[in-house]
C-alpha positions in Angstrom: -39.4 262.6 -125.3 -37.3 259.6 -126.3 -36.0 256.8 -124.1 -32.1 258.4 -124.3 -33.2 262.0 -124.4 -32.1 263.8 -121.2 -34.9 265.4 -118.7 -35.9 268.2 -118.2 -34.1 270.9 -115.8 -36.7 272.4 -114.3 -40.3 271.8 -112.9 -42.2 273.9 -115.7 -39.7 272.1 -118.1 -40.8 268.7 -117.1 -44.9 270.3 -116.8 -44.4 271.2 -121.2 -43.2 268.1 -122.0 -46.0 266.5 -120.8 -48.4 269.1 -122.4 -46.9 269.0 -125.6 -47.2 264.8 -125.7 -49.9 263.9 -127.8 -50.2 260.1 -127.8 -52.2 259.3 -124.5 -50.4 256.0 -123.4 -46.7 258.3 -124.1 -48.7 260.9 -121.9 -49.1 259.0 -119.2 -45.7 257.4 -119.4 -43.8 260.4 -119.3 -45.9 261.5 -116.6 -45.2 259.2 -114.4 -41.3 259.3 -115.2 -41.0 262.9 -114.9 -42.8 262.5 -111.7 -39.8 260.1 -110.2 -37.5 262.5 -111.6 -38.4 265.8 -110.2 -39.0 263.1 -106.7 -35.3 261.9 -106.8 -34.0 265.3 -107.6 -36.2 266.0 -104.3 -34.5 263.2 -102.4 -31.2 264.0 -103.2 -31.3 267.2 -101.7 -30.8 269.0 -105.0 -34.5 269.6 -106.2 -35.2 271.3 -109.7 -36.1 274.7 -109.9 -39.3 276.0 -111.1 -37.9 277.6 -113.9 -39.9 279.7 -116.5 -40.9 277.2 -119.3 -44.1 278.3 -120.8 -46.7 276.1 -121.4 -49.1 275.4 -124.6 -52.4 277.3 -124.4 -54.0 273.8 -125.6 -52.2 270.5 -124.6 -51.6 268.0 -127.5 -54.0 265.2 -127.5 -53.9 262.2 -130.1 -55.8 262.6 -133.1 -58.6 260.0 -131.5 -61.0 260.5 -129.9 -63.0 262.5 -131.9 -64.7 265.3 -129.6 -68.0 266.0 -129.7 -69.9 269.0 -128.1 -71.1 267.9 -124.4 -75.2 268.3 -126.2 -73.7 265.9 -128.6 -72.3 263.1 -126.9 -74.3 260.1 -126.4 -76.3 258.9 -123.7 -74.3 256.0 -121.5 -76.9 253.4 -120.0 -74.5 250.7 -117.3 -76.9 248.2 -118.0 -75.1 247.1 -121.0 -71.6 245.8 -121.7 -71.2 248.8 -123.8 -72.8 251.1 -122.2 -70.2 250.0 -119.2 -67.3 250.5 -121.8 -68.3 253.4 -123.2 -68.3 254.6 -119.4 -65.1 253.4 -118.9 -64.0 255.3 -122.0 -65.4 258.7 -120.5 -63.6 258.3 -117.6 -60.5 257.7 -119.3 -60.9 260.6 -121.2 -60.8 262.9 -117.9 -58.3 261.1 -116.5 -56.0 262.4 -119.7 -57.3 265.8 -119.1 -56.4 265.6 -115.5 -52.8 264.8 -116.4 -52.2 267.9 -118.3 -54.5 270.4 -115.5 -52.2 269.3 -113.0 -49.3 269.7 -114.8 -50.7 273.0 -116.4 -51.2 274.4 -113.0 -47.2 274.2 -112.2 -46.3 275.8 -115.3 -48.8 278.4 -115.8 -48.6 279.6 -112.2 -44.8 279.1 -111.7 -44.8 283.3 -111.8 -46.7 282.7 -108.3 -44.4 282.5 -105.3 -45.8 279.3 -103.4 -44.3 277.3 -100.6 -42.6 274.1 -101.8 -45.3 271.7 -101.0 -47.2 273.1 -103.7 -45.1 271.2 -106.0 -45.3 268.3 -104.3 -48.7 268.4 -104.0 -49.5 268.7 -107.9 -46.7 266.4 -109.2 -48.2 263.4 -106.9 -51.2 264.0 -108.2 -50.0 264.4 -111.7 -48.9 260.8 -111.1 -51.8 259.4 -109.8 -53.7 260.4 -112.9 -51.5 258.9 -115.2 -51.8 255.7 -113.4 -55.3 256.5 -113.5 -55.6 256.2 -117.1 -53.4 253.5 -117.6 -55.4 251.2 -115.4 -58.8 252.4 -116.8 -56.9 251.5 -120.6 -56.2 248.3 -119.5 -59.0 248.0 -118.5 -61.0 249.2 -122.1 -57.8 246.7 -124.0 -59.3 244.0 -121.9 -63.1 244.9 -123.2 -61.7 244.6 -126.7 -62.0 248.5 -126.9 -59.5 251.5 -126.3 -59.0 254.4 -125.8 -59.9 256.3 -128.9 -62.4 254.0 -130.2 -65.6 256.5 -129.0 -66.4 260.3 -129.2 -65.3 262.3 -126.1 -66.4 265.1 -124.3 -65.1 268.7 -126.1 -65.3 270.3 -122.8 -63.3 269.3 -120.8 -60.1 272.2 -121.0 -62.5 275.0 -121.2 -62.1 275.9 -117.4 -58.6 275.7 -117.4 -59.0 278.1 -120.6 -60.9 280.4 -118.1 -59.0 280.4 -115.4 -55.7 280.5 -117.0 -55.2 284.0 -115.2 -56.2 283.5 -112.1 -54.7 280.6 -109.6 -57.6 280.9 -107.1 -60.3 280.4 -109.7 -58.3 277.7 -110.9 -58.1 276.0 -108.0 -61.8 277.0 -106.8 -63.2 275.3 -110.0 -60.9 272.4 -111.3 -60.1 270.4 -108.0 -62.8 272.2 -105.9 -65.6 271.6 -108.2 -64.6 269.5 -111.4 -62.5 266.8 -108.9 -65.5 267.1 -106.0 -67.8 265.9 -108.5 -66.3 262.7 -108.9 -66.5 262.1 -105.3 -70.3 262.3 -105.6 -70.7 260.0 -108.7 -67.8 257.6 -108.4 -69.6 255.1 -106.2 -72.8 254.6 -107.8 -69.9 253.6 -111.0 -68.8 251.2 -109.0 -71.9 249.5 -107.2 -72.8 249.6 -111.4 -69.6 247.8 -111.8 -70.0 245.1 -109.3 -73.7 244.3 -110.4 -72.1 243.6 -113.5 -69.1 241.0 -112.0 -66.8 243.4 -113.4 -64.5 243.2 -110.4 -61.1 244.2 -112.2 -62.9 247.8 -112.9 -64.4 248.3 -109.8 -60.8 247.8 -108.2 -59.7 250.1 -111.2 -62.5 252.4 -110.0 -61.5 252.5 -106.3 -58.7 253.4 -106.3 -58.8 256.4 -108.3 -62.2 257.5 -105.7 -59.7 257.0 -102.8 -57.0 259.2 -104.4 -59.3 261.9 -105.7 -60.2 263.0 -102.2 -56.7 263.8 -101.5 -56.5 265.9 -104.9 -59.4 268.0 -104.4 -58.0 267.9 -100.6 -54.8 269.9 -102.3 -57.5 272.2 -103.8 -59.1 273.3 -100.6 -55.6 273.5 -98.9 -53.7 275.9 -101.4 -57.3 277.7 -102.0 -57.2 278.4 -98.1 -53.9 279.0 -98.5 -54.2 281.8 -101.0 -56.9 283.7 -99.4 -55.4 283.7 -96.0 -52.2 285.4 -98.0 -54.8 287.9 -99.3 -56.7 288.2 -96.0 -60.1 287.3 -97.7 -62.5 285.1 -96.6 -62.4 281.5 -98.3 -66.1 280.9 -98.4 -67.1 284.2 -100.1 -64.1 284.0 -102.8 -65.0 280.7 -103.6 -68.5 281.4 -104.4 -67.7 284.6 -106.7 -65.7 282.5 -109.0 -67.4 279.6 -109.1 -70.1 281.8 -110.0 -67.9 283.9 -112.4 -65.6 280.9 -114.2 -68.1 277.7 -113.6 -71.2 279.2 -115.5 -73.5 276.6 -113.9 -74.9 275.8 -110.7 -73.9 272.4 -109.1 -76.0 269.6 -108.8 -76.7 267.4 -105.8 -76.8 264.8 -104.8 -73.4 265.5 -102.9 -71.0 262.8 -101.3 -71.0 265.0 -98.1 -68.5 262.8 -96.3 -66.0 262.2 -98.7 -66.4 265.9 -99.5 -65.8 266.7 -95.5 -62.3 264.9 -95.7 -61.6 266.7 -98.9 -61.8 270.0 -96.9 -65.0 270.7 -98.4 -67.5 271.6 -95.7 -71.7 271.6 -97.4 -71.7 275.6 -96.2 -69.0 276.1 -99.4 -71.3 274.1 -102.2 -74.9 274.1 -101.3 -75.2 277.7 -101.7 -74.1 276.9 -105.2 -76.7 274.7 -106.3 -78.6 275.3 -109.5 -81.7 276.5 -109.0 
């Protein structure tokens, strides 16, 4: 969208325009201004509707990075400056995909009558992952990289491909599983980091691990949320389809505490665990 072009209407409306933005810095940009939009819409008592916008099957991404096959892509070793940037670049790289899942989920799901908080919920976090990427940029720019300059992971928007049906398996595996994940391997990033003196990226680094425990919090809480509607027990659901959409078992170590104030009690993942 250009500068003088007028926003979107509705909250699906808002969702494609993201999706269909293909330069990653514009991406995040009009992420976070649609994000104040549909909040002062919110705050002057005259919130948008959901509306019925449908969204891409495949976001638009910028013609760089080149994606690789996850076999493919190389190894990343923190004990060198590149290795650290090329780190840095990975992380980047989810942190664009995040943008458009949570986005994604407001669109494709709009048919789903859900209480307004739902909304909320996922346009926050929608925000924090643009700011997320724009820090972790910055942060490449600074290294004399960017994003772009390395191979990325091809994998990423298969499970919102899977679960593009199904609300419960999305939330089970994208904030429940994908998001948890970084919980468990976001610290030993940053204690890599601050061996390094890199200080400006493990600030970078903390806070996107404090505000990923509140989005795979939102996970947990509309998965419960969802289940109780359907009188079906959480714990059982949420093992058939990460078992059905995941493919793989899940691999401790887990960060059981952060995991705990995510909603995420061990009886839900441990029975997961590759054998």
């Amino acid at each position: 969208m250009s500068p003088g072009e007028s926003l979107p209407g509705t909250l699906t409306g808002c969702a494609c325009a993201v999706l269909r933005t293909a330069d990653a810095r514009a991406k995040a940009a009009l992420s976070r201004r649609l994000a104040a939009h549909w909040r002062a819409a919110a705050e002057a008592g005259a919130p948008l509707p959901v509306g019925d916008a449908a969204p891409p099957d495949t976001p638009a991404r910028p013609e760089r990075p080149e994606l690789l096959d996850p076999r493919e892509m190389p190894r990343r070793r923190t004990g060198s400056a590149a290795g650290r940037v090329a780190l840095l670049h990975a992380i980047a790289h989810i942190e664009l995909n995040a943008i458009d899942l949570h986005w994604d989920i407001l669109a494709r799901f709009a048919q789903v009558p859900m209480p307004a908080g739902f909304a909320e919920d996922w346009v926050r976090a929608a925000d924090d992952e643009a700011r997320h990427f724009n820090l972790l940029a910055d942060r490449l720019e600074a290294q004399g990289s960017a994003y772009g300059a390395l191979p990325a992971h091809a994998g990423l928007w298969r499970s919102a491909e899977m679960t593009a049906h199904d609300l419960p398996a999305r939330l089970a595996v994208v904030p429940m599983v994908l998001e948890a994940r970084g919980l468990d391997v976001t610290p030993g990033m940053i204690e890599a980091f601050g061996r390094a003196g890199d200080s400006e990226s493990v600030a970078a680094l903390e806070v996107i691990y404090a505000d990923e425990v509140a989005h795979v919090a939102y996970g947990s809480k509309w998965f419960h949320f969802l289940c109780g509607r359907a009188d079906i027990d959480p714990k059982t659901a949420f093992h058939d389809l990460v078992r059905r959409y995941f493919g793989t078992g899940l691999k401790p170590p887990f960060n059981e505490a952060r995991r705990a104030d995510a909603g995420l009690p061990p009886d839900f993942y441990w029975p997961l665990v590759e054998q």
